[in-house]
C-alpha positions as a Markdown table, in Angstrom:
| # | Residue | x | y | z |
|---|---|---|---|---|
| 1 | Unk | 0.0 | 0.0 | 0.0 |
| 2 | Unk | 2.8 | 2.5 | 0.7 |
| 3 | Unk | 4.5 | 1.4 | -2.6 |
| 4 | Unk | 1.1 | 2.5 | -4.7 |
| 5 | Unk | 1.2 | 6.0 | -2.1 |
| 6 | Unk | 4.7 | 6.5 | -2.9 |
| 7 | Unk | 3.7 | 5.9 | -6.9 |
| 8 | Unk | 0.6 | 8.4 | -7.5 |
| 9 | Unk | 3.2 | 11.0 | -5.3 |
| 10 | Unk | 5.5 | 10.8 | -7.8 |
| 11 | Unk | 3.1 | 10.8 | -10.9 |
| 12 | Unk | 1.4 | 13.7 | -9.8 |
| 13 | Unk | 4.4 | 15.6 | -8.7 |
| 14 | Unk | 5.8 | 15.0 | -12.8 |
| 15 | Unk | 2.6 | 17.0 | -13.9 |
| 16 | Unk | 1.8 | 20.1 | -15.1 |
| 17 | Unk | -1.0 | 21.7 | -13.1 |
| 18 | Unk | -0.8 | 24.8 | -14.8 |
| 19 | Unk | -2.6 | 26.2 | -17.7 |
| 20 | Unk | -0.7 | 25.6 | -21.5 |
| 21 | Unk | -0.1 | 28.9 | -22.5 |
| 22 | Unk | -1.6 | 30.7 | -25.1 |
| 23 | Unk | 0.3 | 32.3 | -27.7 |
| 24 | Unk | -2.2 | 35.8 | -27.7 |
| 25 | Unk | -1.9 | 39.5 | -27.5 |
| 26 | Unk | -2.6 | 41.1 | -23.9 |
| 27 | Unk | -5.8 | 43.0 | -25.3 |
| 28 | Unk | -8.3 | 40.7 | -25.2 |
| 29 | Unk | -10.7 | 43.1 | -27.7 |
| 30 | Unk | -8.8 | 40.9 | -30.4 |
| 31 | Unk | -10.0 | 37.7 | -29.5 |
| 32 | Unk | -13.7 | 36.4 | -29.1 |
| 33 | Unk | -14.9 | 34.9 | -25.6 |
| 34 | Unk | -17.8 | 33.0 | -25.9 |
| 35 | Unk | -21.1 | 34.4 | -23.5 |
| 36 | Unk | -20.9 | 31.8 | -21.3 |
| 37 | Unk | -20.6 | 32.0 | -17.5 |
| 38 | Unk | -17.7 | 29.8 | -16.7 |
| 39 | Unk | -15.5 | 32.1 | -19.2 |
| 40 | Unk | -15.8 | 35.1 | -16.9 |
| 41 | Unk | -13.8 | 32.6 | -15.2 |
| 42 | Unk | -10.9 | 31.7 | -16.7 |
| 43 | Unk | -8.2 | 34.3 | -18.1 |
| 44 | Unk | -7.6 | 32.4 | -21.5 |
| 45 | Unk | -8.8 | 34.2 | -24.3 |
| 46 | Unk | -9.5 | 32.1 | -27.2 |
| 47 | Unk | -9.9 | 33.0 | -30.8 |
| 48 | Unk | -13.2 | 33.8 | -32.3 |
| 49 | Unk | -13.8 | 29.4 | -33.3 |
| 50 | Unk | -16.5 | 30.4 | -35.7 |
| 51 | Unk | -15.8 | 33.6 | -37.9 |
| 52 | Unk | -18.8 | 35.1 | -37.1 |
| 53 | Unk | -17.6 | 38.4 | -35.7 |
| 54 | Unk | -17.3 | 40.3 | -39.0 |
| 55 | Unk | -14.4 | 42.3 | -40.9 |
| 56 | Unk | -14.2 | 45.8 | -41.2 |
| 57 | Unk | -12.2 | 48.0 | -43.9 |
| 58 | Unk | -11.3 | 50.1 | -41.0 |
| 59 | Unk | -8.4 | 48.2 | -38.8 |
| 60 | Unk | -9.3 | 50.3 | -35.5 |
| 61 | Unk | -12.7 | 48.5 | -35.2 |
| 62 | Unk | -13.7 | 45.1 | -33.9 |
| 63 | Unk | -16.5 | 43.5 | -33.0 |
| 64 | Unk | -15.8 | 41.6 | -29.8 |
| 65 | Unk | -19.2 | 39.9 | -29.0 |
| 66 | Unk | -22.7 | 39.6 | -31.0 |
| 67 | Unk | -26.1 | 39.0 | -29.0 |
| 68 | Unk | -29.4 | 38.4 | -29.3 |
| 69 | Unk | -31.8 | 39.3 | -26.6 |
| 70 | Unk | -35.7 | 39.3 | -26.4 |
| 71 | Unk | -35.8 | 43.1 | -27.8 |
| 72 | Unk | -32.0 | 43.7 | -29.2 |
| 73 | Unk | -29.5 | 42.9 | -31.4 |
| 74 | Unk | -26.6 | 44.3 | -29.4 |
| 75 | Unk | -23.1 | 44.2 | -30.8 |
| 76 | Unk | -19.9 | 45.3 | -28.0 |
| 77 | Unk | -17.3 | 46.9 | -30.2 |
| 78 | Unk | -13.9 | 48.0 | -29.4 |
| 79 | Unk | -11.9 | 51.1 | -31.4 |
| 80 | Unk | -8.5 | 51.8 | -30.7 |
| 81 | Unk | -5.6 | 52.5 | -33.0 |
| 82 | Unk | -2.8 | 49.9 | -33.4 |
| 83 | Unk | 0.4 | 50.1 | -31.9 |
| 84 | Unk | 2.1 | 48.9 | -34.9 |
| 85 | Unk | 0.6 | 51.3 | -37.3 |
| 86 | Unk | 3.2 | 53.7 | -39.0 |
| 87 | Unk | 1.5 | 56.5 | -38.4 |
| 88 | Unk | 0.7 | 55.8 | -34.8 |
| 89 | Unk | 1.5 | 58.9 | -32.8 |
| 90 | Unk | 1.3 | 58.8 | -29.2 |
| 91 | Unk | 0.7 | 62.2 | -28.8 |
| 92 | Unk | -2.0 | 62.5 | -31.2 |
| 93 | Unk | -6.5 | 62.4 | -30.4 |
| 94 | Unk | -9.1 | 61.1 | -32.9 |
| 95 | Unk | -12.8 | 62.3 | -32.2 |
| 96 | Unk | -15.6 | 59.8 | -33.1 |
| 97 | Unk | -19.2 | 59.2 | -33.1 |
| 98 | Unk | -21.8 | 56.9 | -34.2 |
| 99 | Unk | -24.2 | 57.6 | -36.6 |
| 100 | Unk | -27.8 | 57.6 | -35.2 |
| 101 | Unk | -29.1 | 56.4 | -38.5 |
| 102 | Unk | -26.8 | 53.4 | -38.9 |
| 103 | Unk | -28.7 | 50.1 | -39.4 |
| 104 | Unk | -27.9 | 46.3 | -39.5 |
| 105 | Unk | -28.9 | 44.4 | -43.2 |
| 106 | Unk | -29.8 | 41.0 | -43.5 |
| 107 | Unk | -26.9 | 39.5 | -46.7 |
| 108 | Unk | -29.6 | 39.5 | -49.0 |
| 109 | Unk | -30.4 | 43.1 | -48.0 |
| 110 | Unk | -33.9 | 42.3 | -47.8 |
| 111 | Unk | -34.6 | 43.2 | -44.4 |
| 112 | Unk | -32.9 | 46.3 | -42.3 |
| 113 | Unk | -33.2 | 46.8 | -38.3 |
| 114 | Unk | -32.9 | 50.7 | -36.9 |
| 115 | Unk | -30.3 | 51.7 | -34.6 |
| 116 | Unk | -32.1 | 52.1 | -31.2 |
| 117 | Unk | -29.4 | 53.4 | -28.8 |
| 118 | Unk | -25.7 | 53.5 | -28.1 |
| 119 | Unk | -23.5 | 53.1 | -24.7 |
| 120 | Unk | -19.9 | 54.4 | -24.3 |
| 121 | Unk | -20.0 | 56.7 | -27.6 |
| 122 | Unk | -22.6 | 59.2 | -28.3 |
| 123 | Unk | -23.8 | 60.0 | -31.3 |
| 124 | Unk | -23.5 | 62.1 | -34.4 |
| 125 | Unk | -23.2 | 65.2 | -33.8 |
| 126 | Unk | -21.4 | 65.0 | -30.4 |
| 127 | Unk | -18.2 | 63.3 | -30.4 |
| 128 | Unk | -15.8 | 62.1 | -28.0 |
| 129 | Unk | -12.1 | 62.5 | -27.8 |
| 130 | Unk | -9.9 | 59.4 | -28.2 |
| 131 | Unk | -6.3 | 59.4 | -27.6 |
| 132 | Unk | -4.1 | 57.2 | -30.2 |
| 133 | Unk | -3.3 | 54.9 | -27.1 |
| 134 | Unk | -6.7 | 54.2 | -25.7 |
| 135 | Unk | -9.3 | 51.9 | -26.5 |
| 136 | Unk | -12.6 | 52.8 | -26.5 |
| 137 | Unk | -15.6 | 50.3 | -25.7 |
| 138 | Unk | -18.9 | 50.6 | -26.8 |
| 139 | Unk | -22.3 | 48.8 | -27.1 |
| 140 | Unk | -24.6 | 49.3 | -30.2 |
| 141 | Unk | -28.2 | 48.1 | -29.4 |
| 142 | Unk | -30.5 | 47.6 | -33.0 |
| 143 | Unk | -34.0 | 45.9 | -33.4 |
| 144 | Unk | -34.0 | 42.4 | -33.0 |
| 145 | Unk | -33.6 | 40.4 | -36.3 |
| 146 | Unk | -36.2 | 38.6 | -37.6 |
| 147 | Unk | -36.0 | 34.6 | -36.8 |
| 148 | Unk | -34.2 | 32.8 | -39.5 |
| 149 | Unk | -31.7 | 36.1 | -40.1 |
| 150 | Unk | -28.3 | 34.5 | -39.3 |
| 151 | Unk | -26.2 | 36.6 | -41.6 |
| 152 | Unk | -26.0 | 40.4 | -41.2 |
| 153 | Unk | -23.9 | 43.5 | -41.6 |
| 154 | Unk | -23.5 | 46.9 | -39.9 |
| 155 | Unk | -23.7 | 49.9 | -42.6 |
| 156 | Unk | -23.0 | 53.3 | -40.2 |
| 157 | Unk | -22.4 | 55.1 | -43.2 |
| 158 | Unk | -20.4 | 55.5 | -46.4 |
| 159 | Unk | -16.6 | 55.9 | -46.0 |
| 160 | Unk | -15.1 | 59.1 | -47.9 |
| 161 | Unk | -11.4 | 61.2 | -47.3 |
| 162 | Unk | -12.4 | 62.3 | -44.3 |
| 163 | Unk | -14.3 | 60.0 | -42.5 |
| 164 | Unk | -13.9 | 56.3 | -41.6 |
| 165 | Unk | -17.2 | 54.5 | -41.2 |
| 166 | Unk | -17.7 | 51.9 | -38.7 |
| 167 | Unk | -18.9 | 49.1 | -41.1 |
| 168 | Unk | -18.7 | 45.3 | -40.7 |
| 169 | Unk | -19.6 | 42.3 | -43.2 |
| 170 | Unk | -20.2 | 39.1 | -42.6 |
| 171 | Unk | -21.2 | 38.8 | -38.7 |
| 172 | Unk | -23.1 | 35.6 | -38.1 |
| 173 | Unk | -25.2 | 34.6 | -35.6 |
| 174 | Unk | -27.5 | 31.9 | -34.4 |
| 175 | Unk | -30.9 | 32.7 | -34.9 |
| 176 | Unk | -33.0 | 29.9 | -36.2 |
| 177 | Unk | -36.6 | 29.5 | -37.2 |
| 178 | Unk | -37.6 | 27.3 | -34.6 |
């Protein structure tokens, strides 16, 4: 019996307990964390397994989560300017806004849902001052899609010289018909 003691000891002192590491940036706004209560949890961060969180022309904007509520689509964004940019400047302030007329489309463009309200940026005409080395995160609350609408993108407005719009393509979702 001590024998068998002595053996488990030494098996489980030749383990790792701890956590394999994770080869990921320390801003978590890059990666998705599923909404699921035992991820509050941990401290991994895992990439986004499914895709469904968009791309955007403009590098500064990510969509972190996507959810569906009895009332709301709500989509929690993050904007912050990259580090690694060339034209980063540390000293330098961007001022930004959402447009209150901004609206989620269905991918066959069939079917559009109305901006209802914002949190952590205001909108058009106010703005807000960012500096280059913050992030700033935000929560955009639309009308709920429609059941069966699993496919969707964010149009806030149409990207000239001097203004970058906050649009993303290709955000999925499950939504079924039930």
């Amino acid at each position: 019996m001590k024998a068998l003691v002595a053996l488990v000891l030494l098996v489980s002192a030749c383990t790792s307990h701890r956590l394999p590491s994770v080869n990921a940036p320390a801003d978590g706004a890059e990666y998705y964390q599923p909404n699921q209560p035992t991820y509050a949890l941990q401290s991994r961060i895992l990439p986004d397994p499914h895709g469904g969180l968009g791309h955007s022309q403009d590098p500064d904007i990510r969509v972190t989560d996507i959810r569906l509520t009895a009332t709301y689509t709500v989509l929690y964004l993050t904007y912050g300017k990259s580090k690694d940019d060339r034209y980063f400047n540390y000293a330098g302030t961007s001022a930004i806004s959402f447009n209150p007329k901004a609206v989620l489309a269905s991918s066959d463009g069939k079917r559009t849902y109305a901006l209802l309200k914002t949190e952590g940026i205001p909108t058009s005409p106010e703005t807000v001052e960012i500096k280059q080395d913050a992030k700033l995160s935000f929560v955009l609350y639309f009308d709920r899609l429609d059941k069966g609408v699993e496919a969707f993108d964010l149009f806030e407005c149409k990207s000239d010289n001097e203004n970058s719009c906050f649009n993303v393509a290709g955000m999925t979702v499950r939504n079924p018909v039930e």
